[in-house]
ROTORKE-321032 format. One record per residue (C-alpha): residue in one letter; x, y, z. Coordinates in steps of 0.1 Angstrom, whole numbers, padded with zeros to 4 digits, always signed. Layout:
REM ROTORKE-321032
AXYZ/...
***
This chain:
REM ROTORKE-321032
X+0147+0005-0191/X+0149-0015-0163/X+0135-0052-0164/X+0105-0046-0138/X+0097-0009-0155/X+0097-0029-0189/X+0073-0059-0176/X+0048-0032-0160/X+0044-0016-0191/X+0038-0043-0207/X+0011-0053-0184/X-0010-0017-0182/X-0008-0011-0220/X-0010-0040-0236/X-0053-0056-0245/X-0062-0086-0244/X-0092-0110-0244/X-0098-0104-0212/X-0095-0065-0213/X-0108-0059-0246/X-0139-0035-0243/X-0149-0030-0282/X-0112-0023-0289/X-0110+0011-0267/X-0078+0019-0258/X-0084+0034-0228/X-0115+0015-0217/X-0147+0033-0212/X-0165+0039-0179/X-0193+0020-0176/X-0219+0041-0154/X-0252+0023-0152/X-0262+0002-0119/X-0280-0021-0135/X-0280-0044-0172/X-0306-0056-0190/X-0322-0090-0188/X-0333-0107-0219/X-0356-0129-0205/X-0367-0153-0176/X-0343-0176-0180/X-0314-0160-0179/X-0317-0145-0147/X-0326-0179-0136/X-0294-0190-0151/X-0274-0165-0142/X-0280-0166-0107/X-0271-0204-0109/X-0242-0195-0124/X-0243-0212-0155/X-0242-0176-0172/X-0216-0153-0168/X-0233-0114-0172/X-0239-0084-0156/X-0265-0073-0135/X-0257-0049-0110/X-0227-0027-0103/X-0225-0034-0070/X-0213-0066-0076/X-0195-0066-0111/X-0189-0039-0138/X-0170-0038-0170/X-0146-0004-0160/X-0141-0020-0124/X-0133-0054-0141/X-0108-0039-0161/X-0086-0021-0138/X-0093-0058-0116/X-0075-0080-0140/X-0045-0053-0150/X-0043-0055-0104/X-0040-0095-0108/X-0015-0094-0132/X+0008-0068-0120/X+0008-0084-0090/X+0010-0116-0103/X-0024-0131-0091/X-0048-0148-0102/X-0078-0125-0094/X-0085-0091-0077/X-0110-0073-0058/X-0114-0033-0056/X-0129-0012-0028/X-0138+0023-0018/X-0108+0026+0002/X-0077+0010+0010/X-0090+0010+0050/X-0122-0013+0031/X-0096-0036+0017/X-0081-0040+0051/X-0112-0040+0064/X-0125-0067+0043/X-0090-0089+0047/X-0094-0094+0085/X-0130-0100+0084/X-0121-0126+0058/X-0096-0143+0081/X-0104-0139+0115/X-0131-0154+0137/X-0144-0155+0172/X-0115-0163+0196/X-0088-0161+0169/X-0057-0147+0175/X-0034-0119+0150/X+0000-0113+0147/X+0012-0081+0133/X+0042-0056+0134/X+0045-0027+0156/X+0046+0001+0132/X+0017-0010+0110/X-0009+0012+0093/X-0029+0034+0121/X-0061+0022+0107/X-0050-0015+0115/X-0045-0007+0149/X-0080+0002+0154/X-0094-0025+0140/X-0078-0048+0161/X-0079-0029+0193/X-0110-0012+0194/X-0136-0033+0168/X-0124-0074+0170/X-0116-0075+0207/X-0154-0076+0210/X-0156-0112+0190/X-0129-0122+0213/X-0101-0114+0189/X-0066-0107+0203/X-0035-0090+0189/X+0003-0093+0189/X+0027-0066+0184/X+0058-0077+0171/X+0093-0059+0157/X+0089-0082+0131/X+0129-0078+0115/X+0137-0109+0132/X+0117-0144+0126/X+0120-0156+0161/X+0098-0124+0170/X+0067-0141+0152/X+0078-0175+0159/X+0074-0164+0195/X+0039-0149+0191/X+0027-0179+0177/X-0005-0197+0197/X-0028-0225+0189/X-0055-0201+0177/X-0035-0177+0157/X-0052-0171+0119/X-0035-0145+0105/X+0000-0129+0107/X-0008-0090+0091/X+0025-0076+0076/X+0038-0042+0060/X+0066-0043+0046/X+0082-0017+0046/X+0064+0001+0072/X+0053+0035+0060/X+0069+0054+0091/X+0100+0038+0101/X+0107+0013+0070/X+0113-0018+0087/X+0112-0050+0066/X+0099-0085+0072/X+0114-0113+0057/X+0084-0123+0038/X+0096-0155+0024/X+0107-0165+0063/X+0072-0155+0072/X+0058-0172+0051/X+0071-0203+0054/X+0061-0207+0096/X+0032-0196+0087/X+0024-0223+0062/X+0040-0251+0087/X+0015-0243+0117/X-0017-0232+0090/X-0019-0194+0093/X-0024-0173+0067/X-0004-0142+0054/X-0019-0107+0043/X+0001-0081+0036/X-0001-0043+0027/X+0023-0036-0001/X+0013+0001-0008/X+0052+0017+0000/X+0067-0011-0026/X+0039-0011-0056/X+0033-0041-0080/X+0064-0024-0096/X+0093-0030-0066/X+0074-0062-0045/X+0054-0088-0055/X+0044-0113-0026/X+0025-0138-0038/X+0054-0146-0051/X+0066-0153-0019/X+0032-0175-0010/X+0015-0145+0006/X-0022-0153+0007/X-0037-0115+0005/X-0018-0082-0010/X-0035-0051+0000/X-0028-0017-0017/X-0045+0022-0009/X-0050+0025-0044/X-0052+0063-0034/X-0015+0067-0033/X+0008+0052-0064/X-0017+0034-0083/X-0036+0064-0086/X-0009+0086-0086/X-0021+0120-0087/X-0040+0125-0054/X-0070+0127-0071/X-0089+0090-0061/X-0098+0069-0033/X-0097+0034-0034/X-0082+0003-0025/X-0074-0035-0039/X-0069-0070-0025/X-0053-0094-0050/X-0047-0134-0046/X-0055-0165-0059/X-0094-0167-0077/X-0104-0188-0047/X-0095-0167-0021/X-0111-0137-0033/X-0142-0150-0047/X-0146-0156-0014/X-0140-0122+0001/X-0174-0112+0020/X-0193-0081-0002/X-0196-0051+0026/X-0210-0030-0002/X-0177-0011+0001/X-0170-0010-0036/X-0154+0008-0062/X-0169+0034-0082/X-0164+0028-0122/X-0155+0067-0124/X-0126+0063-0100/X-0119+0025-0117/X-0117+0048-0150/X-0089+0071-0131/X-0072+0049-0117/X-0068+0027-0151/X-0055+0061-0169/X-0032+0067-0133/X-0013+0030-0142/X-0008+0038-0174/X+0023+0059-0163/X+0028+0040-0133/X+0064+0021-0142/X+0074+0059-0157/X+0064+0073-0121/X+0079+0050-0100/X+0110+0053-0121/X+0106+0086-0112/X+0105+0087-0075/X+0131+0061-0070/X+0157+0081-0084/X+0146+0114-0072/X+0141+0100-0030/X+0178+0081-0040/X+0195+0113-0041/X+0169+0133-0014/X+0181+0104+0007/X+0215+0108+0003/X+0217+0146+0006/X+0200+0145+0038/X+0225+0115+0049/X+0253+0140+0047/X+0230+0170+0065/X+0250+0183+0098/X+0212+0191+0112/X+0196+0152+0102/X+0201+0129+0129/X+0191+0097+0109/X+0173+0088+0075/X+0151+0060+0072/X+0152+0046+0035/X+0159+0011+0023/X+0174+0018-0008/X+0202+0034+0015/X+0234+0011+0021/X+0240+0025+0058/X+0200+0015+0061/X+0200-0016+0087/X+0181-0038+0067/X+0197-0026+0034/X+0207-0064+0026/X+0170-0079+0030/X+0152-0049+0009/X+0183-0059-0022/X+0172-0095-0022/X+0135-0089-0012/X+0129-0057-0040/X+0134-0047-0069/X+0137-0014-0061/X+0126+0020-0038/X+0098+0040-0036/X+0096+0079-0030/X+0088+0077+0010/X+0111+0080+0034/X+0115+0096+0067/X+0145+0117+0086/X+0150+0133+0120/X+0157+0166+0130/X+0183+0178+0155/X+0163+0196+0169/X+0130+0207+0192/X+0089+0207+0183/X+0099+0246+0178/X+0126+0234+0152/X+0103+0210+0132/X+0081+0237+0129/X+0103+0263+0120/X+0112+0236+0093/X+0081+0229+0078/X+0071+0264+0076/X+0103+0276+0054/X+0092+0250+0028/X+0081+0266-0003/X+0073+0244-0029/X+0069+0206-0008/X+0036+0205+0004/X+0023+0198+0040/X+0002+0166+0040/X-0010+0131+0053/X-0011+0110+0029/X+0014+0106+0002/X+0024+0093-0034/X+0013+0114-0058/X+0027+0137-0084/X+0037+0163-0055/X+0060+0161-0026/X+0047+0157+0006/X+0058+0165+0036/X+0041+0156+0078/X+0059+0158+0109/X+0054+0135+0141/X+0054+0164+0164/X+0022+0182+0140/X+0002+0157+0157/X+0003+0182+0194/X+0008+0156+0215/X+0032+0155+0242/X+0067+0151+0239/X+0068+0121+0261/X+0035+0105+0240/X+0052+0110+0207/X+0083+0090+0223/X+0066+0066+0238/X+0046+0058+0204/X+0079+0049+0188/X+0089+0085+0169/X+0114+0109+0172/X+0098+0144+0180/X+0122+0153+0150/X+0107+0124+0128/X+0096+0142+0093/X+0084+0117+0066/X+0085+0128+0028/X+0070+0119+0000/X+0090+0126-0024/X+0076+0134-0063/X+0084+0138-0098/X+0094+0173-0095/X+0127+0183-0107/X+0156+0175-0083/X+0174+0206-0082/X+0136+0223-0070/X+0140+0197-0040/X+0170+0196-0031/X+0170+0233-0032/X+0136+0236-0016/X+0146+0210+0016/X+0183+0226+0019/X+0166+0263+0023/X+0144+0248+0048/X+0172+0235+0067/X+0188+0269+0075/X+0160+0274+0098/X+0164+0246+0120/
***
């Protein structure tokens, strides 16, 4: 077993004093709202702070506190926060960061739900964006203004791959006082850690490999205790049932990613040698342009990658159509293989362009199935292009 697969393990597994709930190995849900005062004076302390208890789910709760500190450690933090979402955590990040009049940096492929935050929700406290490749550090360099707070990165980008230099990044940022958030949902705790690095905020969709099996929503920031103590409470929390679920999900989670690394390797490099498949996008690929940066930068690939078709909206769909046993879906990193195309969206050919696909772009998510059922499944598929 690999080094990383062997220290994640470790970390999910093992009980300690700080995850020890009476000795359960898989620690129990803790359902209630509210706990029990014993008297007067320890509310009165316990609101001081002087008394560390719980009172109310909303804000702290054994299950939820649990799954925080196995976060913090697998992403070598020192504390964590979960939400309702991973759109909350990002959410919650920026609100964190930003204030009127400040100014945001971030790359041009990042997560849809980013883009409307910062184009249709902060502009209104005065709050301005800047779109950026982001493969080179002279692109953020050259974004840079007085006022910028907070350069957002995601890397890799869950469409087209592209990787920051976080280490690069993060040291401009530190010289001119900007902090650095980052979503790190493609990479997992497993393959990327960027606090490391001296990333201020990781953000993960908990709903995709943390969870693992399509079955949960949620969402995590980790960083240091400061920083997240300090995090504002939207009330967008984390229920202890999916806390529970998602606890059981990262018990497996070194043996999953295991998993999809080695079956999206070989995907990749079937489709590399596919007469009808223009490109492949996937970092773990040595023809992949940035294949250099992702060796040094992680310790390894996830399942997602994307390819294009040679071929015509009428292609793409004949395409995803003849699949029989990869699913057709949005999100991505579960058990199953997933499959969405750019052109599913109906737009224009000239709009999907002009947003940065190919109208042949398909992204897969590729799961612990057995190869040859891939492989077979996506070759099959193929012949109707």
């Amino acid at each position: 077993m690999r080094e990383v697969f062997r220290r994640v393990q470790e970390i999910v597994t093992g009980i300690d004093d700080n995850t020890d709930i009476y000795g359960a190995v898989v620690p129990p849900t803790f359902e209630n709202t509210i706990y029990r005062y014993p008297d007067f004076d320890t509310v009165v302390e316990t609101t001081k702070g002087h008394v560390a208890r719980y009172g109310y789910s909303k804000n702290a709760n054994p299950t939820t506190d649990a799954l925080e500190k196995k976060l913090a450690a697998l992403e070598n933090g020192e504390a964590a926060r979960c939400f309702s979402s991973g759109t909350a955590a990002i959410y919650t990040v920026l609100l964190s960061v930003l204030k009127q009049g400040s100014h945001v940096i971030t790359v041009n492929n990042v997560y849809g739900r980013v883009v409307d935050f910062l184009r249709n929700w902060f502009p209104q406290f005065g709050v301005e964006t800047t779109y950026v490749a982001g493969t080179s550090l002279a692109d953020f360099e050259a974004a840079i203004r007085p006022n910028t707070a907070l350069i957002y990165l995601e890397s890799p980008t869950s469409w087209h791959f592209e990787l920051q230099d976080i280490r690069a990044v993060v040291k401009l940022a530190a010289s001119r006082g900007i902090k650095v958030a980052i979503d790190n949902t493609w990479a997992t705790p497993v393959f990327q850690n960027p606090l490391d690095y001296g990333v201020d905020a990781v953000i993960h969709s908990a709903s995709k490999y943390l969870g693992g099996h399509s079955d949960l929503v949620g969402g995590a920031v980790i960083g240091s205790r400061a920083y997240i103590a300090g995090l504002p409470q939207l009330g967008a929390v984390l229920s202890p049932y999916e806390a529970s679920k998602m606890l059981k999900g990262l018990r497996t989670l070194a043996l999953r990613m295991e998993r999809h690394e080695s079956n999206a390797m070989a995907v990749a490099a079937m489709l590399e040698n596919e007469p009808k498949v223009r490109a492949v996008r996937y970092p773990g690929l040595r023809s992949f342009d940035q294949h250099e940066l992702a060796a040094v930068q992680l310790h390894g690939c996830s399942g997602l990658l994307s390819f294009t078709l040679d071929t015509d909206p009428a292609g793409v769909r004949r395409y995803i159509d003849a699949l029989r046993h990869i699913s057709i879906g949005g999100s991505w990193g579960g058990f199953e293989s997933v499959t969405y195309a750019a052109a599913m969206s109906g737009d224009p050919e000239e709009d999907i362009v002009k947003r940065g696909f190919a109208v042949g772009q398909i992204r897969l998510s590729v799961g612990l199935e057995p190869l040859d059922t891939l492989l077979e499944d996506i070759r099959g598929a193929l012949q109707r292009v």
